[in-house]
C-alpha positions as CSV (number, residue, x, y, z in Angstrom):
1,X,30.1,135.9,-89.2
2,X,28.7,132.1,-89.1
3,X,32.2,130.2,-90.2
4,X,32.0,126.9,-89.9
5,X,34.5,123.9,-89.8
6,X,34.4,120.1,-90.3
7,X,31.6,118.9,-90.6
8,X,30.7,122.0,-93.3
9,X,27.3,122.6,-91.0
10,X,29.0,122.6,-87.7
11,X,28.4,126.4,-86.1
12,X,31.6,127.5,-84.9
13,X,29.7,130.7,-82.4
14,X,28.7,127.3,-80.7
15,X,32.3,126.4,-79.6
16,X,31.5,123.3,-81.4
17,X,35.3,123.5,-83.3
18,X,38.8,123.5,-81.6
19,X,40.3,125.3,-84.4
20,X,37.0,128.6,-83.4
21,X,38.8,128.6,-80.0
22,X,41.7,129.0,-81.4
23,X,40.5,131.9,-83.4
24,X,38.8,134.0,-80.5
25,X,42.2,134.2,-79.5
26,X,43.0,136.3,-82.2
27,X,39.7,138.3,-81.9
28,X,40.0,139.4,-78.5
29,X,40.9,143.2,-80.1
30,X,40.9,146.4,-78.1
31,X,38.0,149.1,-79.3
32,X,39.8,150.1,-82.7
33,X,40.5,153.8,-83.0
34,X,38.8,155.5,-86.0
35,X,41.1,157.3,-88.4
36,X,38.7,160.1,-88.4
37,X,41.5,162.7,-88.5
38,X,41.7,161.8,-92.3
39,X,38.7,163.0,-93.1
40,X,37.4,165.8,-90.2
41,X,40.3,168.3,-91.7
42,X,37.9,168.6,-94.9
43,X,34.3,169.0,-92.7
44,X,32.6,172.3,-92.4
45,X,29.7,172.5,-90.2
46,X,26.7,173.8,-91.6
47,X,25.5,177.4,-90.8
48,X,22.8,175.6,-88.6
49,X,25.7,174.6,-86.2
50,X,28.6,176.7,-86.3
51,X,28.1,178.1,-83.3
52,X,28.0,174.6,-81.0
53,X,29.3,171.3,-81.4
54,X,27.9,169.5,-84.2
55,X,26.5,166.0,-83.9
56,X,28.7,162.8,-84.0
57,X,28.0,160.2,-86.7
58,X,28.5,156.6,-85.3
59,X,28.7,153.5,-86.3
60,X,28.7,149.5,-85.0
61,X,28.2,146.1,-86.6
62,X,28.0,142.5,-85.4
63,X,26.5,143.2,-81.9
64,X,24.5,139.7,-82.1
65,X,22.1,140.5,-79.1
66,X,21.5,136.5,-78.6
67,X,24.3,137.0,-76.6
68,X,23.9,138.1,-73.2
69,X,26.7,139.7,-72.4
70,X,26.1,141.8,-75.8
71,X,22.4,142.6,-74.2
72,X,23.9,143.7,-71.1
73,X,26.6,146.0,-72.5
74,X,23.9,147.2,-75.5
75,X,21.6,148.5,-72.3
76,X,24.2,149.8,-70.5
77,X,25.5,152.7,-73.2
78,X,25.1,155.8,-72.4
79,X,22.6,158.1,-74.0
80,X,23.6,160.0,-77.1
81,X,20.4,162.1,-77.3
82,X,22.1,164.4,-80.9
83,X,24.2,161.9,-82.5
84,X,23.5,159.1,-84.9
85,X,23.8,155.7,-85.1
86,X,24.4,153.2,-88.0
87,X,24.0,149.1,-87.0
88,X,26.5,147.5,-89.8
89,X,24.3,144.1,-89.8
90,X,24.2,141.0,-88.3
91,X,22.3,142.4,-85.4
92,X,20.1,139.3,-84.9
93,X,19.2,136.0,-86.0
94,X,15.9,136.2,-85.3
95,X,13.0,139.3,-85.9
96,X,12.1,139.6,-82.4
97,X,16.0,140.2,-81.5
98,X,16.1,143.1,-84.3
99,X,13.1,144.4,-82.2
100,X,15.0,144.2,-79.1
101,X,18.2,146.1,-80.3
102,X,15.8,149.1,-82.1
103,X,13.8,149.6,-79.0
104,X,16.6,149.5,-77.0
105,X,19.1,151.7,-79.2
106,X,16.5,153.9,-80.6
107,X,15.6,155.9,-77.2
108,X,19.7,156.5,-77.1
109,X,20.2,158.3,-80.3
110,X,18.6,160.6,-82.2
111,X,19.0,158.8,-85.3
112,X,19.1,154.6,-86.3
113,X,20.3,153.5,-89.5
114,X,20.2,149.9,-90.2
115,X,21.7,147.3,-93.2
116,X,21.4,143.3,-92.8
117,X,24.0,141.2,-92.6
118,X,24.0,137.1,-93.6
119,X,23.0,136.3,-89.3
120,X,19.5,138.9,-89.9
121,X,18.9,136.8,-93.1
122,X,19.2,133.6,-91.8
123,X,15.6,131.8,-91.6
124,X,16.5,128.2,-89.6
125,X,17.0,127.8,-86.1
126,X,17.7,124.5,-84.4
127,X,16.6,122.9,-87.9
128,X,12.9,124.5,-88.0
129,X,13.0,126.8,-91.1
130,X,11.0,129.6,-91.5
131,X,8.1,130.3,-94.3
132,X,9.6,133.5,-94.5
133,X,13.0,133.4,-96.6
134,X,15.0,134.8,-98.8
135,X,14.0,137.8,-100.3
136,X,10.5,138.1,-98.1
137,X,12.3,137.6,-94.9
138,X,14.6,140.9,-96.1
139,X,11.5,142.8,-96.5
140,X,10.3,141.7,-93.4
141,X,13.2,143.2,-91.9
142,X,12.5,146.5,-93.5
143,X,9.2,147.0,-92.2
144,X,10.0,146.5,-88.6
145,X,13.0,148.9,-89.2
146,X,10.6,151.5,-90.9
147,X,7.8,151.2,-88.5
148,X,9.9,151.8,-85.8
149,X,11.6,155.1,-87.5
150,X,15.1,153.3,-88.6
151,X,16.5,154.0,-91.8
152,X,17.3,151.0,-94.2
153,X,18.6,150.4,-97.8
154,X,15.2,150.8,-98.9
155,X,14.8,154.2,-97.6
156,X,16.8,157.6,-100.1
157,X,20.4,158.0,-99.2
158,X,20.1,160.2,-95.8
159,X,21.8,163.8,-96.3
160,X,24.2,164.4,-93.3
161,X,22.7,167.9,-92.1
162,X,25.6,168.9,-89.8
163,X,29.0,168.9,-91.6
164,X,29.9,169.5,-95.8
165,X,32.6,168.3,-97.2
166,X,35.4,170.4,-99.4
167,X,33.7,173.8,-98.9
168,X,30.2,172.5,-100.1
169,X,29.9,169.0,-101.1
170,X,26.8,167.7,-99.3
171,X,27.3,163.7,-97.4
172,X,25.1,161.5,-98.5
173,X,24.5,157.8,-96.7
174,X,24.5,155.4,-98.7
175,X,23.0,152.6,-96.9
176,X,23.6,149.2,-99.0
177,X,22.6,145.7,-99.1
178,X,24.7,143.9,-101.4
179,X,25.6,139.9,-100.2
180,X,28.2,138.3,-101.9
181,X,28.9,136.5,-105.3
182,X,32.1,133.9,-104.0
183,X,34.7,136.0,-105.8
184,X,36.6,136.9,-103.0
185,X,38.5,133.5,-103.3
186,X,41.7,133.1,-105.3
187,X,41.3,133.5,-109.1
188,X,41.2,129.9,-109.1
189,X,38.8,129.3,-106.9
190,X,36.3,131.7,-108.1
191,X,32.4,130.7,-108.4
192,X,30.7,128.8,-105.8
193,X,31.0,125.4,-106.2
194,X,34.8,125.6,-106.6
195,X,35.2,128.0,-103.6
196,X,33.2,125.7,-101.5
197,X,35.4,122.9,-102.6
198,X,38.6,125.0,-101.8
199,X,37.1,126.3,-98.3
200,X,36.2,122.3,-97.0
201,X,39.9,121.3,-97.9
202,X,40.6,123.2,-94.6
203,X,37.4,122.0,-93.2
204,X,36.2,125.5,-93.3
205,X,32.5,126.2,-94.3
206,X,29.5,128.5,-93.8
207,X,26.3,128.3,-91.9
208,X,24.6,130.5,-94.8
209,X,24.6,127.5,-97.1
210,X,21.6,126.2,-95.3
211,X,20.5,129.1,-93.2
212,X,20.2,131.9,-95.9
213,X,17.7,131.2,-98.9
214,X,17.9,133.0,-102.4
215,X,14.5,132.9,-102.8
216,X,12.9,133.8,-105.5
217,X,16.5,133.9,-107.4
218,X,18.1,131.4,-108.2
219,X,21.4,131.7,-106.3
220,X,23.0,134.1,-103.7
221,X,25.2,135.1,-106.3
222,X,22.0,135.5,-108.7
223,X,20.6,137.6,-105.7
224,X,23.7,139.4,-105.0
225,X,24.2,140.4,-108.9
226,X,20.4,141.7,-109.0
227,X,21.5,144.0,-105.7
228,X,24.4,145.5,-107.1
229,X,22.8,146.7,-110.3
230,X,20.1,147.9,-108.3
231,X,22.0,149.6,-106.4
232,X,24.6,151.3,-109.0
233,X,21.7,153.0,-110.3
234,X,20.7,154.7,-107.4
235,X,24.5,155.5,-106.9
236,X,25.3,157.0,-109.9
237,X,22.5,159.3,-108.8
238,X,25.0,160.7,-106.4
239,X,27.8,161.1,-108.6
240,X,25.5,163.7,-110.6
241,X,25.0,165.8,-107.8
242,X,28.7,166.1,-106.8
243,X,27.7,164.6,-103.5
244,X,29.7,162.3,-101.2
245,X,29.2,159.1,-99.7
246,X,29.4,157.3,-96.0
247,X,29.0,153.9,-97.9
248,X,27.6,151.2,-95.6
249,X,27.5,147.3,-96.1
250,X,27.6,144.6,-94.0
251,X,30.5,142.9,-96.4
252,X,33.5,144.3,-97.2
253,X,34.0,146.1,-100.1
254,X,37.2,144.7,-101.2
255,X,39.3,141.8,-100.9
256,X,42.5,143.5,-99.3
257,X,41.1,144.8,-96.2
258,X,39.4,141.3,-95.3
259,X,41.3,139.8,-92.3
260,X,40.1,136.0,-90.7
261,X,42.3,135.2,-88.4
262,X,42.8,131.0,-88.5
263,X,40.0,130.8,-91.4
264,X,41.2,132.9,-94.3
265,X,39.6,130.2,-96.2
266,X,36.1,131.8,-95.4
267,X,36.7,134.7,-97.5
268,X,34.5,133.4,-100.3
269,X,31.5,134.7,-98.2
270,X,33.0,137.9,-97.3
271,X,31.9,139.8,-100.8
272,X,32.2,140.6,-104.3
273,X,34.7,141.6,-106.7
274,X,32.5,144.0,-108.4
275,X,32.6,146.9,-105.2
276,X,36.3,147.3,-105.1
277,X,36.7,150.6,-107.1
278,X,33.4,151.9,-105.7
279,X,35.1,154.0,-103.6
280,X,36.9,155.7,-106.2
281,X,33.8,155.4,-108.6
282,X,31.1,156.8,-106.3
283,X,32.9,159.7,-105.0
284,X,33.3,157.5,-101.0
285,X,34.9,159.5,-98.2
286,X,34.3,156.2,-95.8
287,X,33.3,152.7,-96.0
288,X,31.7,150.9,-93.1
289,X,31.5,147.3,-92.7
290,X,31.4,144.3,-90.5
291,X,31.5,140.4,-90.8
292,X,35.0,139.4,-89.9
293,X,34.8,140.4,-86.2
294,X,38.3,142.1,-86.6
295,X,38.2,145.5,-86.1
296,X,40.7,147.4,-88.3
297,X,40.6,151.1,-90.1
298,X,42.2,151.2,-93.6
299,X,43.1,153.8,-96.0
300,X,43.3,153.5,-99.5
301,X,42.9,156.2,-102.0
302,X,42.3,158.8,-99.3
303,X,39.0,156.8,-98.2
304,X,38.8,155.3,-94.7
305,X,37.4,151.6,-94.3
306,X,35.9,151.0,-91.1
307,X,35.3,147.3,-89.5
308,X,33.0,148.2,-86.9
309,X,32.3,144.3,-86.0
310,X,31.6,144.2,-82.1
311,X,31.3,140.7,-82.3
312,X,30.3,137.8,-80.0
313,X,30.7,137.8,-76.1
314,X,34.1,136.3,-76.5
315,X,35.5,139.0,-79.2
316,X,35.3,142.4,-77.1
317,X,36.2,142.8,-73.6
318,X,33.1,143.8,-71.2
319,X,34.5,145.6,-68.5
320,X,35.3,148.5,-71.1
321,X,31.7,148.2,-71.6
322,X,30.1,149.1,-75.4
323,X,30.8,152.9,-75.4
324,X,34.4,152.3,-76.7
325,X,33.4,149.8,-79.5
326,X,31.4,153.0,-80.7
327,X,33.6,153.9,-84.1
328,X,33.3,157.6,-84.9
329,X,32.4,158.0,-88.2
330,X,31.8,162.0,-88.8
């Protein structure tokens, strides 16, 4: 997720930072188990596949392909030539990376749907920035997902085709690109320069202070506001149609279901108060995310919430291969 600890800019995926070996520790998860149960008693497959098995909806986050045993494991997973498959973000830090993982992933699934995360938006490596930040490097993203056939949160909410929900509620993906705001630290602690402040006191920190640019806003939380009124609009579109939502972001949704380990002082770039009653609000039946590396399903309200983080090398065990880490989503 690109924590950081004394000095603020020091990368803890690096191994830089005792206290990130420490925390690996805690991150060395088995594959989580999906509560899908909660939701598959209210499917009904659509006349077009009653008669056979209907396609699996997938979903993983965090597979960070500049790690080779993630490259290894990512071309190892078996073909799944009728089911579909959503990356959660942080797939890359670099463009030519996102390439890799789409041609790679693409020729295994019938279907890739793809949202950033803060890695995909970074724009410095090795302290060479890129002309291309902010906002533009975003859209950059986009194109090479839409050129190569992935979906994005540019793209309409995808109708499931293979499953309703209640009887006859069509499923709807909401694909969403929403950052973060710095809210998700205490009340008193709330608005950047004060959550920063709180973070350093336990020499915790974040790469994205001077790897992800605003540009042209004038903050991430500027940029992060303009996204999520943006993106209400298109959700209340759902709402009319009595449709329900996969909702997909690389952040969290809400504050109770983040889990760091040895950092919990990193939460102030894990999201934004204003999405936790968009579940409720929005008609969800799951929420998908990644960013904290710790797998985990939740249930609140009768929704599931899915971290589907894979993680670096060190955060999933390789000899059970990728095909595990695959959450089931529908």
């Amino acid at each position: 997720h690109g924590a950081t600890t004394t000095p603020l800019h020091i990368a803890l995926e690096m191994g830089n930072a005792t206290s990130f070996d420490k925390l690996k520790k805690t991150l060395v998860l088995p594959p989580q188990q999906s509560f899908y149960e909660v939701t598959s008693d209210r499917l009904t497959k659509t006349e077009a596949n009653s008669d056979q098995e209907a396609p699996r909806l997938y979903a993983i986050g965090d597979i960070h392909v500049e790690y080779k045993d993630n490259q290894k494991g990512l071309s190892e997973l078996p073909n799944h030539p009728r089911d579909w498959l959503i990356l959660a973000g942080d797939v890359s830090d670099s463009i030519q990376g996102l390439e890799w993982a789409i041609d790679t992933l693409k020729p295994k699934f019938a279907q890739l749907l793809w949202v950033p995360g803060n890695h995909d938006l970074w724009t410095e490596t090795n302290g060479i920035h890129s002309e291309i930040k902010g906002e533009d490097r975003y859209r950059s993203l986009v194109k090479v997902c839409q050129e190569k056939g992935v979906i994005t949160p540019e793209d309409p909410y995808l109708e499931w085709p293979f499953h309703t929900f209640d009887g006859n509620r069509k499923i709807k993906i909401a694909l969403m690109f929403l950052l973060y705001d710095y809210s998700f630290a205490p009340d008193e602690h709330v608005g950047r320069e004060k959550a920063i402040k709180w973070a350093q006191e336990a020499g915790v920190g974040a790469n994205d202070e001077v790897r992800l640019f605003y540009n042209p806003h004038n903050s991430r939380e500027g940029w992060c506001h303009s996204l999520l009124s943006q993106t209400e609009k298109r959700l209340q579109e759902v709402v009319a149609d009595n449709s329900v939502l996969v909702m997909v972001n690389h952040w969290p949704l809400r504050r109770d279901i983040v889990r760091l380990g040895n950092i919990p002082r990193y939460s102030p770039w894990c999201g934004t108060r204003n999405t936790e009653e968009w579940h409720k609000k929005y008609n969800a039946i799951v929420c998908i995310h990644g960013h904290t590396h710790v797998r985990w399903c939740d249930v609140i309200d009768g929704v599931r919430f899915e971290e589907v983080s894979l993680g670096y090398s060190d955060h999933w065990t390789q000899s059970y291969g990728v095909e595990p880490y695959l959450r089931r989503i529908l």
